[in-house]
Every structure is written in structure tokens, then in C-alpha cells.
N, C-alpha and C positions, 0 to 999 in steps of 0.2 A: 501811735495812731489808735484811733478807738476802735477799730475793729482787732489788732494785736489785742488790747485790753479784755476785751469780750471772749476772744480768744481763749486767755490764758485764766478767764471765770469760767467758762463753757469747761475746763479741763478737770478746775478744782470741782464745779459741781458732780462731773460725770465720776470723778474719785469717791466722792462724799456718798453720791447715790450706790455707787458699787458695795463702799464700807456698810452703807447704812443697809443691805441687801444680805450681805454677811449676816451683818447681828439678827435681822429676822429670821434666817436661816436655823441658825444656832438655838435662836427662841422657840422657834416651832420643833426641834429636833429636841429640845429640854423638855417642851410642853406634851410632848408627843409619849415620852417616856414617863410622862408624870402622871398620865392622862389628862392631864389639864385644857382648857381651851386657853389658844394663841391670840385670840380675840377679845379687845376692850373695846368696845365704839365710846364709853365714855373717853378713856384717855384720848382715843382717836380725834372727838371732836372740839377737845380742851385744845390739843395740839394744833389742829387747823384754826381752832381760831386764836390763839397765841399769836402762830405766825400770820395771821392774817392782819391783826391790831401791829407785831412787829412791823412790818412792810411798811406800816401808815396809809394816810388817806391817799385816795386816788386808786391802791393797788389791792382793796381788799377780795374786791371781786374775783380776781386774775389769780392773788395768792390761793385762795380756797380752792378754784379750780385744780391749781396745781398739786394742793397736797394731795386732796379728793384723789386724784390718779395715782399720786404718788401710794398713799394706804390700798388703794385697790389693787397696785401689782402687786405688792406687797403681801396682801393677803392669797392673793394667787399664786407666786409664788410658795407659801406657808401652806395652803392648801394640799400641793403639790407634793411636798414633802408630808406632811400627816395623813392627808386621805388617800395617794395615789389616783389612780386613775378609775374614775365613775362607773359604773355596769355597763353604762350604754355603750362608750369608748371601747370597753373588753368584747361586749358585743360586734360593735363593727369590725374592730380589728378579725374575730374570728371570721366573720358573715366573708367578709372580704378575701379571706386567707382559701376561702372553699375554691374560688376560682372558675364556678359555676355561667354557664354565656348564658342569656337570656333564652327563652324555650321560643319554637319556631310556630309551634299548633296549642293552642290550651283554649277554654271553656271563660269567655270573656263576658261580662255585662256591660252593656252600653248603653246610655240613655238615648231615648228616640225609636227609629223602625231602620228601615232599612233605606238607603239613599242619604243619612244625614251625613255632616260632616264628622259626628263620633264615629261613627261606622267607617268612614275613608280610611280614621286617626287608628281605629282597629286590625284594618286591614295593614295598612302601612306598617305597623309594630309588627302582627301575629300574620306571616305569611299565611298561612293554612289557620284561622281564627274558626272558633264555633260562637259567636254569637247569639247570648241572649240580652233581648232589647226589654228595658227598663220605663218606667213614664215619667220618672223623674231624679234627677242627682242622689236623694236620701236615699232613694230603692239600690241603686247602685253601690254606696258604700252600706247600705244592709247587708246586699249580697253578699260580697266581701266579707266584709265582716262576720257575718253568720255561713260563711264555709260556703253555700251555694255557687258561688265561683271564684275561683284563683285568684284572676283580676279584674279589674273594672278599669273605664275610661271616662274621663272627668276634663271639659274644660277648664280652663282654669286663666288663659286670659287672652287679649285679642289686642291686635295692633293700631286698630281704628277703635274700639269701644273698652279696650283698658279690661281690667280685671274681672272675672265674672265672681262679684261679692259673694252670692251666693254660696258659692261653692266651698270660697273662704271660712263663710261662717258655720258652714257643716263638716269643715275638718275637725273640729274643737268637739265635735258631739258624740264622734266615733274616732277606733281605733283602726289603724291603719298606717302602711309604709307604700311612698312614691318609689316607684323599680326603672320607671322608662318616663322620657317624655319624648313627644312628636308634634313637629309643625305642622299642619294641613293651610294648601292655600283654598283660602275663600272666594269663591264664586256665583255670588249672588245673581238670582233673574228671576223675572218675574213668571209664573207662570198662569194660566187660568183654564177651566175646562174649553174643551174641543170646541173651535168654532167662535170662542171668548175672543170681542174687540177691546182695549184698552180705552177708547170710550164708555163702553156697557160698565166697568169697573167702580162698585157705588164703594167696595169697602176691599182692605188689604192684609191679611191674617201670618202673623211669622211668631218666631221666638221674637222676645223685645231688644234680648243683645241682636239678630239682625236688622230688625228694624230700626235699633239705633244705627249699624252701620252704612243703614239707607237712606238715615233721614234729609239728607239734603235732594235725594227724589222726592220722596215723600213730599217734601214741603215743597216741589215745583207743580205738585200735583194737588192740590187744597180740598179736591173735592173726592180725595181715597182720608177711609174713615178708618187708621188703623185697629185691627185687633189681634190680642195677643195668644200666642199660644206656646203650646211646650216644650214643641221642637218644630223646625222647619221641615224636616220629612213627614212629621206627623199632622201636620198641617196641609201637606199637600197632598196625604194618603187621605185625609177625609174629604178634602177638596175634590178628588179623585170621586170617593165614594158619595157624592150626593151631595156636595155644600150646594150652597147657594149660588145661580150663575150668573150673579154680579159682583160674587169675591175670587180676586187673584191672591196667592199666598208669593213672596218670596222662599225661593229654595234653592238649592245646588242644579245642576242642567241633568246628573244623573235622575233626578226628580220627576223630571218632565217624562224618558223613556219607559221609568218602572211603573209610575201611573197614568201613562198617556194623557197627560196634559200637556196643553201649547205654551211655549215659551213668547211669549208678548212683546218683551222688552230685555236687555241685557246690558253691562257694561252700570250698572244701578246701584254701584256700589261708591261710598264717598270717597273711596281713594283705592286705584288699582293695585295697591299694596295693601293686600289684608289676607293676613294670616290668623289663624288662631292656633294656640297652643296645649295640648291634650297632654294630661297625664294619664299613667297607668299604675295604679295603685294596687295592693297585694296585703292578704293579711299579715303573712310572713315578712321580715325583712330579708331582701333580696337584693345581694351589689356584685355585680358583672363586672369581669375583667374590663369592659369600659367607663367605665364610671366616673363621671371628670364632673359631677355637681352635687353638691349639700344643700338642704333642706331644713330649717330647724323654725320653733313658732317658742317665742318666749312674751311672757305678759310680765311688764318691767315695773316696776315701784314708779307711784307718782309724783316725782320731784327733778327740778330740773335740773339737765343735764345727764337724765341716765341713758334713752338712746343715743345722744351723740359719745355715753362713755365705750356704747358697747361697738357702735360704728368705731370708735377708734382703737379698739383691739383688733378688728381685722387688717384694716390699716397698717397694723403697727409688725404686723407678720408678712403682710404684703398679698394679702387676699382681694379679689374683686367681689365686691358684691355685685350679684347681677339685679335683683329685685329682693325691694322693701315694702312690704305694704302692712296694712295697719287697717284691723279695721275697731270697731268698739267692742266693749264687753258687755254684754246685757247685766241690765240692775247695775251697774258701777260708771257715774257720771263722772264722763269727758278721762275716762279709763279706757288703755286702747293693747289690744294684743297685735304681736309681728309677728310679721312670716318674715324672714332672710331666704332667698337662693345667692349661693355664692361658689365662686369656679375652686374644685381643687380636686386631688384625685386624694380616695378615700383611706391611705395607708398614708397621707402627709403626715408628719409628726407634730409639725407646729398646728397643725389646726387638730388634730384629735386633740393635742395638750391644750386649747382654747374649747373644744365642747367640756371637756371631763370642767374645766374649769365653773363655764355655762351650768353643767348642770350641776355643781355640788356648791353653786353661791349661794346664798340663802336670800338674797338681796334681791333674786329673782323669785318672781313669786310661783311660776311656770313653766319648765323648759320641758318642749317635747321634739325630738330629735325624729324630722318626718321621711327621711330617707337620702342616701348615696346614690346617685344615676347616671345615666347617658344620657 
């Protein structure tokens, strides 16, 4: 039968790849005492394409792929043995060995005032929080950053409006480790000053990620003239203080009691499932006896097939990725940097041996290792 025959090639191959895993071994153990590098990308690439012309027509594509992965464990493997394990890996491994639980009261920065949903996201983490409110994401990881506070709280994506880019593209700018993350449910309503009819309503003022969450109100409503602002508490605190009283802002409902304002309309949201998702970020890295999630942002060489090579290293250890996102690099066209979150708890062996990996390829142009959490 053809599948016995497939069989008993499936056997020789996995023997041949074994041997051939040896001699790399031995190579990298020779080259390691010689000082030498283990590393030829010419022979490498005479090799793929040998067995690629070998194969013949129809299977060139397919052959290359395979060796492709083939020299990359290979080299990983090799790495393993001459470099050991990367600083960041010896890092975690300590950070994690402290055993330290997340703190109950600290000195937190938050974007917005008081009523938004960063503030809920703070309360929820930091039982006993001191909050200082920020006007915007950069101020927040300034904070941080520059020691002014511990931690900071950061959205970072939403179930009805997707990723808050933003945010994405000011991880890259500063330095910083994710410690905690928290769900907040989202409760969008309309508010407007005292006495405000939802007729009188000429214009509609929010952050723009709620106002995308709103937009199919929005749009049953033609004659509200949205405008944007920087945060939904902050919006409804000026609104409060003297707006105009023919603009309603969307806010959360706690909104309406801190600034006495009337709640108009509710239930305004495109889908009663909307959550948003807050990070808490820390100069220090910091990983709690709970900690069942990784973090990393790698900016990958541009040719094809390097993120599906890197997707199938997690794969291949049996990791979930939870979230992939991608966004560009300034000045480098149709060049894109990742974020990976992916499920494991922070002393796994196989995935520390895949960052130490991550960070000591060369082939990566950028690996930063953004934190261990809950």
C-alpha cells in the first residue's frame, strides 16, 4: 500500500534528519573550541538550491521551503550549544525565581481624569491605586519611564474597535515592561448637560476609538456632527465645565454622576459585547507567581516566508498564540514590525529556549522581549 511506503520514507527521513542533527551538533561543538563561526549562508544557499534543481520541476518551491526550515533549526540548534542562553532568558528566569505577587496600592499614571475607563482598568488592578491622570498615552509611558511613576495604564485593544494603533506605535519609542493586564467592560451612553434634549444635539464629542464603537448610532443619527477628543471622561469633564449646549459627549454612566450630566440615551454601543483590554506597564520587569502570558515585538527581514517561519516555531513546541499584530515601520516601505502575545507560564523551558533563540538570530533585525503577566 502507499501509505506502508510513505511510512517506511517518513522513518528513513526522520533517521537522516536525526544524523544530520548530530553532525551539526559536533560542528558547532568544533567551531565553538576553535572560535570559529558555525555559519556559512553561502554553502547554505548552494545547498537549497542543489536540492531544489535535485527535486526537479513542479517541486522547487516546496523543496526550498523545506530545507529553509531545515538550516534554521539547525542553526538553532548550533546556537544553543555555542552561545547558550541570551541575557534576556537569564533575566526572566531570575525576575521569575523572586516570587514576588503583584503590589495591592502604588503610584499609578493614567491617561484621562477621573470616570474613564483607564481609571476603572486602575482601580480593578491596584485595589488602593493613587492615581495620577495623564492627557495622553506618550505622557504615560514618559512617566514610567522617567521614574515619576511605577506603573502606567495603557489600552491597548478593544473587541468591537480592534487594536488601539497608537499605542502600538509608542511601544517602539520607549522603554518599558507589560506586568498585568485587565479587562474593563465597556459602557457606552450618551450624555449631555442638565435639561439637554437629544433633539437640541447639533454635535457629539468622544475619544475616536469610542466613537468608532458607536458608529452605527452615530450613523442612525446623521444630523450629530462627530468630534474627537482625548479621552471620554475628559470630554465629558469639559462638557460639564461650559461646552457648548448643543454637544452630548459619549462616556461611561459613572460620567454622568461625577459631572452631573444627564444620560440621554444608552445601550449605544455596536455590540453589547465590548470590552477593552488595559495594560500595565512598569519600568522594571516584573513577573508574579501568576504569570501565564509573554510579550515579545520582533521586526523580521523582508522576504518571504519569514513570519510564517517564526509562526511555526511556536507551533512546533505547542504554544498558542493569542495576538499578532503588525503594524509599519516608519521610513521603511511595506516594512512591518510584530507584537506576538502568546499563553505559557514564564519558567516553560521550551519557550525560554525559543526567546534565547529569538533574540540571539541575527536574521532578526529587532527582538524586544516586552514582558511575562497575568
Amino acid at each position: 500500500m502507499n501509505r506502508e511506503e510513505m511510512s517506511k520514507i517518513d522513518d528513513e527521513i526522520a533517521k537522516l534528519f536525526r544524523r544530520r542533527m548530530e553532525i551539526a551538533e559536533r560542528d558547532a561543538a568544533e567551531c565553538r573550541a576553535q572560535g570559529a563561526s558555525y555559519v556559512d549562508l553561502a554553502a547554505e544557499r548552494a545547498s537549497v538550491l542543489r536540492a531544489a534543481e535535485f527535486a526537479g520541476d513542479g517541486l522547487e518551491r516546496e523543496t526550498k521551503m523545506l530545507f529553509t526550515t531545515i538550516f534554521d533549526m539547525t542553526k538553532a540548534r548550533q546556537r544553543a550549544i555555542c552561545g547558550g542562553s541570551a541575557p534576556i532568558v537569564e533575566q526572566i528566569r531570575e525576575t521569575a525565581a523572586k516570587q514576588i505577587p503583584f503590589p495591592t496600592n502604588a503610584v499609578v499614571a493614567c491617561p484621562g481624569t477621573d470616570g474613564s475607563y483607564a481609571q476603572q482598568a486602575a482601580s480593578k488592578m491596584f485595589p488602593v491605586p493613587n492615581i495620577l491622570f495623564f492627557s495622553s498615552f506618550d505622557s504615560v509611558f514618559e512617566a514610567v519611564e522617567k521614574g515619576l511613576c511605577p506603573y502606567g495604564i495603557l489600552p491597548i485593544e478593544n473587541s468591537a474597535a480592534g487594536s488601539v494603533a497608537q499605542v502600538y506605535d509608542l511601544m517602539v519609542m520607549h522603554r518599558f515592561h507589560i506586568v498585568r493586564s485587565v479587562r474593563v467592560k465597556i459602557d457606552h451612553v450618551l450624555l449631555g448637560r442638565r435639561g439637554a434634549k437629544i433633539g437640541d444635539i447639533k454635535e457629539v464629542a468622544s475619544h475616536p476609538h469610542a466613537l468608532t464603537q458607536c458608529s452605527a448610532y452615530l450613523k442612525a443619527h446623521p444630523a450629530f456632527k462627530t468630534v474627537s477628543a482625548p479621552n471620554t471622561a475628559i470630554a465629558a469633564k469639559d462638557l460639564a465645565a461650559g461646552g457648548p449646549a448643543d454637544r452630548a459627549v459619549i462616556a461611561s454612566r459613572a460620567c454622568a454622576e461625577l459631572y452631573g450630566l444627564d444620560i440621554l440615551d444608552e445601550g449605544i454601543a455596536n455590540a453589547s459585547y465590548n470590552y477593552t483590554r488595559f495594560i500595565c506597564i512598569s519600568r522594571q520587569m516584573e513577573i508574579t507567581p501568576d504569570a501565564d502570558k509573554f510579550g515579545i515585538m520582533l521586526s523580521l527581514p523582508h522576504r518571504p516566508g519569514a513570519l510564517n517561519g517564526i509562526i511555526a516555531k511556536f507551533a512546533a513546541i505547542g504554544v498558542n498564540l493569542t495576538k499578532l499584530e503588525s503594524r509599519p515601520i516608519p521610513g521603511m516601505d511595506f516594512e512591518f514590525r510584530f507584537t506576538f502575545e502568546f499563553e505559557s507560564a514564564p519558567t516553560n523551558p521550551a519557550v525560554l529556549s525559543l526567546l534565547s533563540e529569538l533574540a540571539q538570530t541575527p536574521e532578526i533585525e529587532r527582538f524586544t522581549f516586552l514582558g511575562a503577566y497575568a
